[in-house]
KOLPAVO-529258 format. One record per residue (C-alpha): x, y, z; residue number from 1; chain. Coordinates in nm, 2 decimals. Layout:
BEGIN
+--------+--------+--------+-----+-------+
!     px !     py !     pz !   n ! chain !
+--------+--------+--------+-----+-------+
!      X !      Y !      Z ! NUM !     A !
...
+--------+--------+--------+-----+-------+
END
This chain:
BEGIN
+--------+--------+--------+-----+-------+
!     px !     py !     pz !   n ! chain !
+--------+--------+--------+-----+-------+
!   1.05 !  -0.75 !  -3.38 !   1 !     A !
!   0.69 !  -0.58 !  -3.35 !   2 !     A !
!   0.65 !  -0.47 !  -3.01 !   3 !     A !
!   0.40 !  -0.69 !  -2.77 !   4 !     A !
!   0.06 !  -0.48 !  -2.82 !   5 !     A !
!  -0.10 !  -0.28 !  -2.47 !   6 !     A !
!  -0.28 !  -0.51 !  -2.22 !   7 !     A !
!  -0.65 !  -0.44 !  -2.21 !   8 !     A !
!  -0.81 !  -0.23 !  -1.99 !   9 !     A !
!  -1.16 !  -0.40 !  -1.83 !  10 !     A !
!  -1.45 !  -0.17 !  -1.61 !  11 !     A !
!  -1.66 !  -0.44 !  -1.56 !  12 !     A !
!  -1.80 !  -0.45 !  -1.16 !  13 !     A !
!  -1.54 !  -0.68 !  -1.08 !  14 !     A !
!  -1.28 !  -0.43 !  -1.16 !  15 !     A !
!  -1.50 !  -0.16 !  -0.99 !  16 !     A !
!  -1.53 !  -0.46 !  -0.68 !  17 !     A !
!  -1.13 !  -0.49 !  -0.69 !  18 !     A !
!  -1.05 !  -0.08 !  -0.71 !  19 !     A !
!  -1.22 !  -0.08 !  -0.33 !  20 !     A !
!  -1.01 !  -0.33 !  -0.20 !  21 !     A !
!  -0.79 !  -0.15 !  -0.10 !  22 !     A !
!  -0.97 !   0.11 !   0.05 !  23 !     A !
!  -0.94 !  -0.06 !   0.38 !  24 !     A !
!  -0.55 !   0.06 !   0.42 !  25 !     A !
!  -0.54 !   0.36 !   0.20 !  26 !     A !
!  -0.87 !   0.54 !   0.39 !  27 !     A !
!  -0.77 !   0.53 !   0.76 !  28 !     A !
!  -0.36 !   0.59 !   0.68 !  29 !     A !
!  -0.55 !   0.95 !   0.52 !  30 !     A !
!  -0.77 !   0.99 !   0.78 !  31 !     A !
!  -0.52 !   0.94 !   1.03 !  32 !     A !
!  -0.28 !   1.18 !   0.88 !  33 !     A !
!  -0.52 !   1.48 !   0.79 !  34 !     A !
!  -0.64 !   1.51 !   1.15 !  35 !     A !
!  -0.29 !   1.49 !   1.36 !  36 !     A !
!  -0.09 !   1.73 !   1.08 !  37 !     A !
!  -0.12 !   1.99 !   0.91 !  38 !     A !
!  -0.12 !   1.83 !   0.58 !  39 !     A !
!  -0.45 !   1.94 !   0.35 !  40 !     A !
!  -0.65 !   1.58 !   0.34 !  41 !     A !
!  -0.82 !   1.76 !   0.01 !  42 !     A !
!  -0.44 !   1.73 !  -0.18 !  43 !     A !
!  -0.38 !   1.38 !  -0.05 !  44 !     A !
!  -0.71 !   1.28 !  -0.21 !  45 !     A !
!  -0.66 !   1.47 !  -0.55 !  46 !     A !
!  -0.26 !   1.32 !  -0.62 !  47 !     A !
!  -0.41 !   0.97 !  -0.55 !  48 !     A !
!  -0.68 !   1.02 !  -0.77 !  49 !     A !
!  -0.45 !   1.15 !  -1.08 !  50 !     A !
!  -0.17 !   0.88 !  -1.03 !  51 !     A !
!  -0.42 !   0.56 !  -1.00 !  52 !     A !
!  -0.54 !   0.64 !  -1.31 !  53 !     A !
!  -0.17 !   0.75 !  -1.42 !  54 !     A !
!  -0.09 !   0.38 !  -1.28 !  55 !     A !
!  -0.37 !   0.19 !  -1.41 !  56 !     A !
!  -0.34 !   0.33 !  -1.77 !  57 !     A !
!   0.10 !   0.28 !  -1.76 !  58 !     A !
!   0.10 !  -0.08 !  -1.63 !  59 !     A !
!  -0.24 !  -0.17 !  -1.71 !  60 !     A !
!  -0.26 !  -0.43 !  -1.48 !  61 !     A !
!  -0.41 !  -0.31 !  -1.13 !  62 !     A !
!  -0.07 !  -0.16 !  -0.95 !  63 !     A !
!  -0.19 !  -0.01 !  -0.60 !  64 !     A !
!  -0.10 !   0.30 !  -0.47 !  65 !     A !
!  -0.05 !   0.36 !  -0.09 !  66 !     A !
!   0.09 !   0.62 !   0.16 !  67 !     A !
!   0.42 !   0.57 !   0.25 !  68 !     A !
!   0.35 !   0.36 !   0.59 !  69 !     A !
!   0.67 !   0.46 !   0.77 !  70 !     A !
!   0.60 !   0.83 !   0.71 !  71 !     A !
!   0.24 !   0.80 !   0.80 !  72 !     A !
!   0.30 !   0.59 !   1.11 !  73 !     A !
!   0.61 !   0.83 !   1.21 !  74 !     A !
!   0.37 !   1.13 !   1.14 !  75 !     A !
!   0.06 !   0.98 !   1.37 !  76 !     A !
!   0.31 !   0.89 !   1.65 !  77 !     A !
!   0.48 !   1.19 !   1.65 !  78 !     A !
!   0.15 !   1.45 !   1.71 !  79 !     A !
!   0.13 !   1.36 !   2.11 !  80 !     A !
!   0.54 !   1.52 !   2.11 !  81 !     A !
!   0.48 !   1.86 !   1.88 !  82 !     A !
!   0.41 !   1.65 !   1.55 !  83 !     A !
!   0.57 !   1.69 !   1.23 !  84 !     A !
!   0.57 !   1.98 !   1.02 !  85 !     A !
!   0.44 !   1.96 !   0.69 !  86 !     A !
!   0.76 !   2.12 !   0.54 !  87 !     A !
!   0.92 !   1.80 !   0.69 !  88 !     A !
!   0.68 !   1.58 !   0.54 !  89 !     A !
!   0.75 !   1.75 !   0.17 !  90 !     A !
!   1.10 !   1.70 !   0.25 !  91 !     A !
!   1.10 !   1.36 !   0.28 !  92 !     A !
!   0.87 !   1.28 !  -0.03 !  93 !     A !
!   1.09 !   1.49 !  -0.26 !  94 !     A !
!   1.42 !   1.31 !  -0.11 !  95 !     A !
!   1.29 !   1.00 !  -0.13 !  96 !     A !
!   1.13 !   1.08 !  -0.53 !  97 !     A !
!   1.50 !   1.16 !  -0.64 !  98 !     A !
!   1.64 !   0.84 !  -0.47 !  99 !     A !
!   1.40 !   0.62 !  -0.62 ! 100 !     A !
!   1.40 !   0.80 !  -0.95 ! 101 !     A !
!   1.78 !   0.78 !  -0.98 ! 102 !     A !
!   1.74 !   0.40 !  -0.86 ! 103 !     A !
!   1.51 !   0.34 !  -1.15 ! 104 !     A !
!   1.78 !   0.40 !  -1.44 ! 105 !     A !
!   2.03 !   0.13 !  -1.52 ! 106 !     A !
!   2.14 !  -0.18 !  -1.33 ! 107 !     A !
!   2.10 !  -0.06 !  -0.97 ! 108 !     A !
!   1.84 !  -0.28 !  -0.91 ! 109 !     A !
!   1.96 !  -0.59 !  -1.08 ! 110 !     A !
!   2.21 !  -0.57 !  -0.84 ! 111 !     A !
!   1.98 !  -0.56 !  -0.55 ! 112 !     A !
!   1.75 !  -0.83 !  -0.65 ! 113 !     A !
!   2.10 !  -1.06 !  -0.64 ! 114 !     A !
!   2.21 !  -0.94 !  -0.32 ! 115 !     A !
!   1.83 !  -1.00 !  -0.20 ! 116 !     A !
!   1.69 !  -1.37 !  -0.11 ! 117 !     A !
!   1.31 !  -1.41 !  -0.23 ! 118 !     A !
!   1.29 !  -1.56 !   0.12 ! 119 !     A !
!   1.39 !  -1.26 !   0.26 ! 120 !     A !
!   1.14 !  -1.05 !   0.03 ! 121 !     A !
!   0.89 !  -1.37 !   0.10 ! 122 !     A !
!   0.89 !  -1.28 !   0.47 ! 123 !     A !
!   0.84 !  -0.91 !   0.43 ! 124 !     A !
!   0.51 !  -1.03 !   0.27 ! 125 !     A !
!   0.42 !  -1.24 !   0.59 ! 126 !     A !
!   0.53 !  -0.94 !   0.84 ! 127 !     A !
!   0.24 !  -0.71 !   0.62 ! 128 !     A !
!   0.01 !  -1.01 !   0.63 ! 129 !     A !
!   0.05 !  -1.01 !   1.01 ! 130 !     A !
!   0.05 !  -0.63 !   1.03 ! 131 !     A !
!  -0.29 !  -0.61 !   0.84 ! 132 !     A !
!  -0.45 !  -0.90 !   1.10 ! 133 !     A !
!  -0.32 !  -0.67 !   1.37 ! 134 !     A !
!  -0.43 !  -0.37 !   1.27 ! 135 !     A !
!  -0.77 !  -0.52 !   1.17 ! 136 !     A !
!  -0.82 !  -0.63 !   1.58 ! 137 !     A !
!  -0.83 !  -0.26 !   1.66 ! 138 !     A !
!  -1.14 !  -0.23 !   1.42 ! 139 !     A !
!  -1.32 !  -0.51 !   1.61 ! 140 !     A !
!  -1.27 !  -0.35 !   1.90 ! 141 !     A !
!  -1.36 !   0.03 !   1.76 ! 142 !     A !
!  -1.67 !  -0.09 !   1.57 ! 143 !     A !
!  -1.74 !  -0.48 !   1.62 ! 144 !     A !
!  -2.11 !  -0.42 !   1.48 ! 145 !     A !
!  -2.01 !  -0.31 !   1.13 ! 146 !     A !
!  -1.65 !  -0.55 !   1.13 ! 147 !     A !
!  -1.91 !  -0.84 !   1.14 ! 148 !     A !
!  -2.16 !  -0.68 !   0.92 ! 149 !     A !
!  -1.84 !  -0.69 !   0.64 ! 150 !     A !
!  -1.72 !  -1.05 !   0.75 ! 151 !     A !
!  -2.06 !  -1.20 !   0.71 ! 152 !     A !
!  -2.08 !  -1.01 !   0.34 ! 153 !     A !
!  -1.72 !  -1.12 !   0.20 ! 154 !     A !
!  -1.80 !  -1.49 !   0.36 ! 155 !     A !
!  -2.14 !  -1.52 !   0.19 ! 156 !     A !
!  -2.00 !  -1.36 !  -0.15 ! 157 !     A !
!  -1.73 !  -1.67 !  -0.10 ! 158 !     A !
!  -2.01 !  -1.89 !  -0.07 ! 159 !     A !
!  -2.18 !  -1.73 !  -0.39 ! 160 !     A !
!  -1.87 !  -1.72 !  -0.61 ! 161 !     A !
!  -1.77 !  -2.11 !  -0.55 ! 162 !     A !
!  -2.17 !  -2.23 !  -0.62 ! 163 !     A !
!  -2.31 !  -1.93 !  -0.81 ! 164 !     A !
!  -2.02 !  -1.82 !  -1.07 ! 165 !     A !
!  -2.14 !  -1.47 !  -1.00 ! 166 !     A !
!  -1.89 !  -1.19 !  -0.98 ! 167 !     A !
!  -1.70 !  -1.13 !  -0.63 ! 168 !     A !
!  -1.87 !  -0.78 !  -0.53 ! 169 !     A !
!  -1.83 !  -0.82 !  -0.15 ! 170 !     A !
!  -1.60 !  -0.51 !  -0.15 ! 171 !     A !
!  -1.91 !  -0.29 !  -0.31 ! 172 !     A !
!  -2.15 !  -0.44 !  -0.10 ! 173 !     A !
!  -1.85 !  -0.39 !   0.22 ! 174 !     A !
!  -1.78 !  -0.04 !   0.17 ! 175 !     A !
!  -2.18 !   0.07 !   0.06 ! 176 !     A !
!  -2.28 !  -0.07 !   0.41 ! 177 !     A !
!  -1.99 !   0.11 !   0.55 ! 178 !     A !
!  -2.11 !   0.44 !   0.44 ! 179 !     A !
!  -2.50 !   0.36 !   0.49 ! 180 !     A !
!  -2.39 !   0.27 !   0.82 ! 181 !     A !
!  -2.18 !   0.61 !   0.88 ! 182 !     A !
!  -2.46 !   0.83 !   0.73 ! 183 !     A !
!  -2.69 !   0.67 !   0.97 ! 184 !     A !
!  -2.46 !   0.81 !   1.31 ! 185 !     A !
!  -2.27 !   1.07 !   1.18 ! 186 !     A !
!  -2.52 !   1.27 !   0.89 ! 187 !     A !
!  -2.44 !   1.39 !   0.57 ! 188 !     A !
!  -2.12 !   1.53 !   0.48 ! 189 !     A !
!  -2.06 !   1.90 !   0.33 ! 190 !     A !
!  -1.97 !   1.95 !   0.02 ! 191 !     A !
!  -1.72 !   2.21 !  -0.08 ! 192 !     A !
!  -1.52 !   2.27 !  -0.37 ! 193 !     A !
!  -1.11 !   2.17 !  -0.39 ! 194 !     A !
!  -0.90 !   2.55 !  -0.37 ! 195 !     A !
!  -0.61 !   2.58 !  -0.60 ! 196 !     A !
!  -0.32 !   2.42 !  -0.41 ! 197 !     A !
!  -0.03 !   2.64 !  -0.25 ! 198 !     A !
!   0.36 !   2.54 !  -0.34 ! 199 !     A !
!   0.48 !   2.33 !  -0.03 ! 200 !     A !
!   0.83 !   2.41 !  -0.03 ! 201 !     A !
!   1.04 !   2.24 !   0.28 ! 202 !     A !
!   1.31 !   2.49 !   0.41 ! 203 !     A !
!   1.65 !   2.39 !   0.50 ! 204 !     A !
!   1.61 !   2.32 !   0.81 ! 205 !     A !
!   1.36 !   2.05 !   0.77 ! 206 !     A !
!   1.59 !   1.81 !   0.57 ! 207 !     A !
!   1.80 !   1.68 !   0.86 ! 208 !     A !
!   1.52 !   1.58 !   1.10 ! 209 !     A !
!   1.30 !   1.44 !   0.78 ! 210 !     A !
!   1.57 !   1.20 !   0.66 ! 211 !     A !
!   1.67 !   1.06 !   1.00 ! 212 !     A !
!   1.34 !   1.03 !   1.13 ! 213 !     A !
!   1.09 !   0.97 !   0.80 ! 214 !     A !
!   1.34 !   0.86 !   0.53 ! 215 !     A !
!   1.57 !   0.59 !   0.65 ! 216 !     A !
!   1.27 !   0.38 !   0.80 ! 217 !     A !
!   1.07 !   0.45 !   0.47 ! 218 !     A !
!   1.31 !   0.34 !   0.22 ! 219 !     A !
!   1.38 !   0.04 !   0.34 ! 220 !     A !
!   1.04 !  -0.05 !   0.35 ! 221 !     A !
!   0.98 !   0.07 !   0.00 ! 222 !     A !
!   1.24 !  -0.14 !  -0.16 ! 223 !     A !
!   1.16 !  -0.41 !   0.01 ! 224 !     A !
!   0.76 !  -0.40 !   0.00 ! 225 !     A !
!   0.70 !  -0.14 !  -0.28 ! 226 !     A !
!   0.90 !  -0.27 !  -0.49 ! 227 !     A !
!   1.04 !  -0.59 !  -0.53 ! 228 !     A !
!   0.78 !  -0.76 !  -0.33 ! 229 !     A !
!   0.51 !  -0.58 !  -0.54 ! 230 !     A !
!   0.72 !  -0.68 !  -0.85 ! 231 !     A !
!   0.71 !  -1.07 !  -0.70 ! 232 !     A !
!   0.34 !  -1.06 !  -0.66 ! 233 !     A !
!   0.25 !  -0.91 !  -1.02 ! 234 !     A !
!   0.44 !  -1.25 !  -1.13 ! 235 !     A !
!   0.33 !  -1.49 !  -0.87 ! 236 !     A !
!  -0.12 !  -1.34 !  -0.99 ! 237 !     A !
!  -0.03 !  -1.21 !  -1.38 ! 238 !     A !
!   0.24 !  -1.37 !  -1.49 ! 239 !     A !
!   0.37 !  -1.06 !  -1.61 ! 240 !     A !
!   0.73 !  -1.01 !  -1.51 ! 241 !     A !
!   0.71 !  -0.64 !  -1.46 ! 242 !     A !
!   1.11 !  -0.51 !  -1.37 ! 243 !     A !
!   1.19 !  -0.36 !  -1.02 ! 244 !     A !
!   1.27 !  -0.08 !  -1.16 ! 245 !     A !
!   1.00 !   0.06 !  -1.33 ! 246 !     A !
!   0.83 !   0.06 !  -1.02 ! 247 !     A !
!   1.08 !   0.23 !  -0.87 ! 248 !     A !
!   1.08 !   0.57 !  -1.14 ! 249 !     A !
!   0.69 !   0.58 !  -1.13 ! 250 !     A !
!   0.70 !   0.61 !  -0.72 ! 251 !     A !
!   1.01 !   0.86 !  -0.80 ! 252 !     A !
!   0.81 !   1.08 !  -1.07 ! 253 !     A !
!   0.47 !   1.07 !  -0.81 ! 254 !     A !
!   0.66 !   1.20 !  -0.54 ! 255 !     A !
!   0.86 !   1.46 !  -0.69 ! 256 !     A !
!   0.55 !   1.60 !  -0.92 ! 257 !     A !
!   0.28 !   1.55 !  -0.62 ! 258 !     A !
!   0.48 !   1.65 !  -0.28 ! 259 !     A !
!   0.59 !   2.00 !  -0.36 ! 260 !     A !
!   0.20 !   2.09 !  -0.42 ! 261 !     A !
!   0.03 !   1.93 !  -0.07 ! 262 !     A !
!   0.07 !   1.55 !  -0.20 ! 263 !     A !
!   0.15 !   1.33 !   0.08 ! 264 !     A !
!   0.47 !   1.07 !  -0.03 ! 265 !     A !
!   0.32 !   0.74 !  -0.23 ! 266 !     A !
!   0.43 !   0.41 !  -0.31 ! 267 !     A !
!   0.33 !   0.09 !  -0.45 ! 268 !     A !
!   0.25 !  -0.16 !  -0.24 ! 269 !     A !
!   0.25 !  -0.58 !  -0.20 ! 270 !     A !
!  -0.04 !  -0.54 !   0.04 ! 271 !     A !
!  -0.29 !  -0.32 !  -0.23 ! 272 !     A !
!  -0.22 !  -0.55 !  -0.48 ! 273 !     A !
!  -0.32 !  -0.87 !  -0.33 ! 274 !     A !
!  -0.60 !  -0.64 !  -0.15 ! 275 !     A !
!  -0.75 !  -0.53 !  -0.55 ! 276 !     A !
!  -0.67 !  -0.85 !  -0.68 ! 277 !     A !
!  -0.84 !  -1.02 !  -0.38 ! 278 !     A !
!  -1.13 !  -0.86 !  -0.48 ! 279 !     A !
!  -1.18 !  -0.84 !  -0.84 ! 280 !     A !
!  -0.90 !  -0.66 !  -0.98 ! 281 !     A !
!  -0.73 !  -0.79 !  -1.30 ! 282 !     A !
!  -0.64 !  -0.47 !  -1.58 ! 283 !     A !
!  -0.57 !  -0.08 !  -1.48 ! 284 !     A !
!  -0.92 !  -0.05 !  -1.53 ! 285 !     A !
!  -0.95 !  -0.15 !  -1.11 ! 286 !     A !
!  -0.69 !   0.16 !  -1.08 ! 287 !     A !
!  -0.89 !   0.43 !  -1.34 ! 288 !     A !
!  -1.25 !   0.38 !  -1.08 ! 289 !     A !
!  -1.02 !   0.42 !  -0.78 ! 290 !     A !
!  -0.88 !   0.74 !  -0.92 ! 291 !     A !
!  -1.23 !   0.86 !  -1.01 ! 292 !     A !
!  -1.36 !   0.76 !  -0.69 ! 293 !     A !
!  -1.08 !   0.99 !  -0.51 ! 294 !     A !
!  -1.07 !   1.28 !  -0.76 ! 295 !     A !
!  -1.43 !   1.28 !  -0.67 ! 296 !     A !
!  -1.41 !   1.27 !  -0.30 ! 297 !     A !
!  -1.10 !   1.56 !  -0.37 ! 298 !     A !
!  -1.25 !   1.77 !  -0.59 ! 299 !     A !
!  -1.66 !   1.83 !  -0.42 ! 300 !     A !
!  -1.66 !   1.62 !  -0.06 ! 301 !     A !
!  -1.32 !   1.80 !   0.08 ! 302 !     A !
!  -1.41 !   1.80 !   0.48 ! 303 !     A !
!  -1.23 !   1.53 !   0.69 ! 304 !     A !
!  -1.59 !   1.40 !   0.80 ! 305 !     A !
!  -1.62 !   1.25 !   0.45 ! 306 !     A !
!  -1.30 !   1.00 !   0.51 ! 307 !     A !
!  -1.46 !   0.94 !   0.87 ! 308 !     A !
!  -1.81 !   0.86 !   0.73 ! 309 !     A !
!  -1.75 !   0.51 !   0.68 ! 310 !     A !
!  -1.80 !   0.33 !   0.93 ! 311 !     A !
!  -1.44 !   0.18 !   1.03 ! 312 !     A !
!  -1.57 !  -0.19 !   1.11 ! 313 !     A !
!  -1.61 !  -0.26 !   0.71 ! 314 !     A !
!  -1.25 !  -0.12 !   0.71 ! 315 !     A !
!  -1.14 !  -0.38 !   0.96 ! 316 !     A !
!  -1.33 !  -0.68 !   0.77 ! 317 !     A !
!  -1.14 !  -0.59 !   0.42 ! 318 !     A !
!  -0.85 !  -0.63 !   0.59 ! 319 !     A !
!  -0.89 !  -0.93 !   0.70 ! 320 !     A !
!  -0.92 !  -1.06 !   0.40 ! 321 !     A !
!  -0.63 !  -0.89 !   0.21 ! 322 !     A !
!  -0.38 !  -1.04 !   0.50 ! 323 !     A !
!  -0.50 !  -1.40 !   0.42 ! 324 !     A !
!  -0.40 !  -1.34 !   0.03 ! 325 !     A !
!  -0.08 !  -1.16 !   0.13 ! 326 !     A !
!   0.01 !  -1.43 !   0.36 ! 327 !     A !
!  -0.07 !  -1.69 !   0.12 ! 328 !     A !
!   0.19 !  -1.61 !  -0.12 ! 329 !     A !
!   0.40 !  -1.53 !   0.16 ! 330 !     A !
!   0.40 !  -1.92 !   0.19 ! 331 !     A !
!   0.59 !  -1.94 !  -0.17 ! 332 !     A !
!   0.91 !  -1.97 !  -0.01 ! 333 !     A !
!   1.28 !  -2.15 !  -0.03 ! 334 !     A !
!   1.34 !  -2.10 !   0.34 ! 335 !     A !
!   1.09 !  -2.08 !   0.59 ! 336 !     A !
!   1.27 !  -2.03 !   0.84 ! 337 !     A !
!   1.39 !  -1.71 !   0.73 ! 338 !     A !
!   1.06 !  -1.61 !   0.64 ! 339 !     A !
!   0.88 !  -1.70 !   0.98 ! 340 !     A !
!   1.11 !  -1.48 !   1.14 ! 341 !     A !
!   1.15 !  -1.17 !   0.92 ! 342 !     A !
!   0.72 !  -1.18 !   0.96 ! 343 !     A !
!   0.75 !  -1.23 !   1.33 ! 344 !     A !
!   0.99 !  -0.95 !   1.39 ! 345 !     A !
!   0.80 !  -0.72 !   1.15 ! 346 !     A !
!   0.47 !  -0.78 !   1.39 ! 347 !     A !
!   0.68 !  -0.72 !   1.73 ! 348 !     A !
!   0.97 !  -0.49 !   1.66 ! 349 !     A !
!   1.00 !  -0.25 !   1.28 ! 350 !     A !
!   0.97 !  -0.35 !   0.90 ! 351 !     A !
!   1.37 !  -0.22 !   0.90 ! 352 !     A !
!   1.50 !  -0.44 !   1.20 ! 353 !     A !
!   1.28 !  -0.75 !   1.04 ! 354 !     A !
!   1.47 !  -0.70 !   0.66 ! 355 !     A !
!   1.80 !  -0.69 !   0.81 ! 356 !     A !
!   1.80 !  -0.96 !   1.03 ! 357 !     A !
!   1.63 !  -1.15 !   0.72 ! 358 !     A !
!   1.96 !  -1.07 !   0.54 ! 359 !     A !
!   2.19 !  -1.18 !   0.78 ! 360 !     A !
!   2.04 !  -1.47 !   0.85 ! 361 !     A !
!   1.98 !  -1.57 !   0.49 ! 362 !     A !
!   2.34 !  -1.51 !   0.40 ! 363 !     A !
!   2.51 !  -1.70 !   0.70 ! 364 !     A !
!   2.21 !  -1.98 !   0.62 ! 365 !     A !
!   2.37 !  -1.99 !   0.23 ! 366 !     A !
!   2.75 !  -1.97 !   0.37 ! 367 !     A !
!   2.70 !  -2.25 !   0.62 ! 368 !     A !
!   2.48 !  -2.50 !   0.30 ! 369 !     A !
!   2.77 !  -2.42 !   0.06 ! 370 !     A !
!   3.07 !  -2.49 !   0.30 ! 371 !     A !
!   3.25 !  -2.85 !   0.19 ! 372 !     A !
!   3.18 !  -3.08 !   0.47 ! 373 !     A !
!   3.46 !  -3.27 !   0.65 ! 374 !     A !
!   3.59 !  -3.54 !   0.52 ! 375 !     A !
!   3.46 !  -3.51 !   0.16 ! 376 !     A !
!   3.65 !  -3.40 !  -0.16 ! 377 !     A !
+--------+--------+--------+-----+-------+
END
């Protein structure tokens, strides 16, 4: 049997529209993490920019790439008590790459996608959706100018794509007046060239704290968001029924190859990928012009002022939009009950809390529907 021949790879605008869209999570996760650590925002950049094209030239379909949430959200919380050390932060990426790495070989994760109900992956895809509409209100409030400026553009480019059949470029259009918009305050950044990077290597004493505190949050996330929802979505938009876990090695090999040399820990993500796809996204091509685009920004623009030069309203607007596709396919579900409330408890409590009262209830929902009722053979 010959084997089926490579996808193609597209770079048409609509993949260039669709490699922005999710710029609206990735950017201010970076942003946020390079000014309260001391994690180099100029490494973060680069080993985002080499595994997007890595990504989008593997899968060939548009695969996102993300921080790891839990770590970046543990690590922005954390700087008002002492912070966390970037030796921590290495610690956790490279534990985390071997888990996911070893995960990624033989049946490991057929057995999880048994033991897990798509309502239960279905409803961490609701929690993001509401997640992303949450964190989008803080934009309005930040910058309400520019977060209407962005709405008005992706509506109108709605408008244009049902009546005109023209190409869905509100993400270009979004992020250009985002960074008009921050030139006009803020000036033009510097530009400096990337230093070689220094070996990050975590001492012993940073492996406790990092997998009680960053680790056990963030892997439950990743399995459940990363990768099987991710591995959901690629079927529900492509059609392609891309295994768990190949998702699974690739976030195992970026870690373990980008972390020990000022990388910050990556995953795939449900979220990006309806956030590219939202916007254009269809081949790897989408991931190759995101990789550029941060290679780019890594490489000459290395000063935290050029993350901050966009002007966060845009940010706020993309969002938006990218939590009305996630929570669309949310919807897909065999138990909305279970579903409803694994989103809810995401939004009010944690992502881990939300996944296993999912379980539980999805499990005692299946013992209660299979048990013979009284009276009947």
């Amino acid at each position: 049997m010959n084997p089926e021949p490579p996808l193609p790879l597209s770079f048409s605008l609509s993949e260039l529209a669709g490699s922005l869209g999710d710029f609206g999570t990735i950017i201010p996760l970076i942003l946020a993490v390079a000014l309260v650590s001391d994690v180099d925002p100029r490494y973060i950049l680069f080993f985002f920019g080499l595994w997007f094209i890595l990504t989008g030239l593997y899968y060939r379909l548009p695969i996102p790439l993300e921080p790891m949430k839990a770590i970046a959200v543990v690590v922005i919380a954390a700087s008002a008590a002492g912070g966390i050390s970037a030796g921590e932060i290495a610690a956790a990426g490279l534990i985390l790459g071997v888990i996911f790495l070893v995960l990624g070989y033989g049946r490991f994760f057929s057995i999880i996608e048994r033991w897990v109900p798509g309502s239960v992956v279905r409803g961490i895809q609701l929690g993001l959706a509401l997640l992303l509409f949450r964190s989008s209100a803080g934009f309005i409030t930040t910058d309400p100018l520019f977060f209407g400026v962005g709405i008005a553009i992706i509506i109108a480019f709605m408008v244009l794509v049902k009546y005109r059949s023209i190409p869905d470029l509100s993400s270009i259009c979004v992020i250009g007046a985002g960074f008009i918009g921050g030139i006009l305050i803020s000036g033009i950044p510097p530009v400096s060239l990337i230093p070689a990077p220094q070996l990050v290597i975590p001492a012993y004493s940073d492996i406790l704290p990092a997998t009680t505190t960053l680790v056990l949050p963030q892997l439950v996330l990743t399995i459940a968001n990363a990768i099987l929802a991710t591995s959901l979505l690629t079927k529900d938009l492509f059609g392609k029924d891309v295994p768990p876990r190949k998702f699974s090695t690739t976030i195992g090999l970026m870690n373990l190859t980008s972390v020990p040399f000022g990388g910050f820990p990556m995953c795939h993500g449900a979220g990006g990928l309806a956030g590219q796809y939202r916007y254009g996204a269809r081949t790897g091509g989408a991931n190759i012009y995101a990789g550029l685009i941060f290679l780019i920004l890594a490489l000459f623009f290395t000063s935290p002022q050029v993350l901050s030069i966009i002007a966060v309203g845009v940010l706020g607007a993309l969002l938006v939009f990218v939590g009305i596709e996630m929570g669309r396919h949310s919807l897909k579900t065999d138990s909305l009950i279970v579903t409803v409330v694994i989103g809810i408890l995401a939004l009010i409590s944690s992502m881990t809390l939300a996944f296993i009262t999912g379980m539980v209830i999805a499990f005692v929902a299946g013992w209660i529907k299979k048990r013979p009722v009284p009276g009947t053979d």
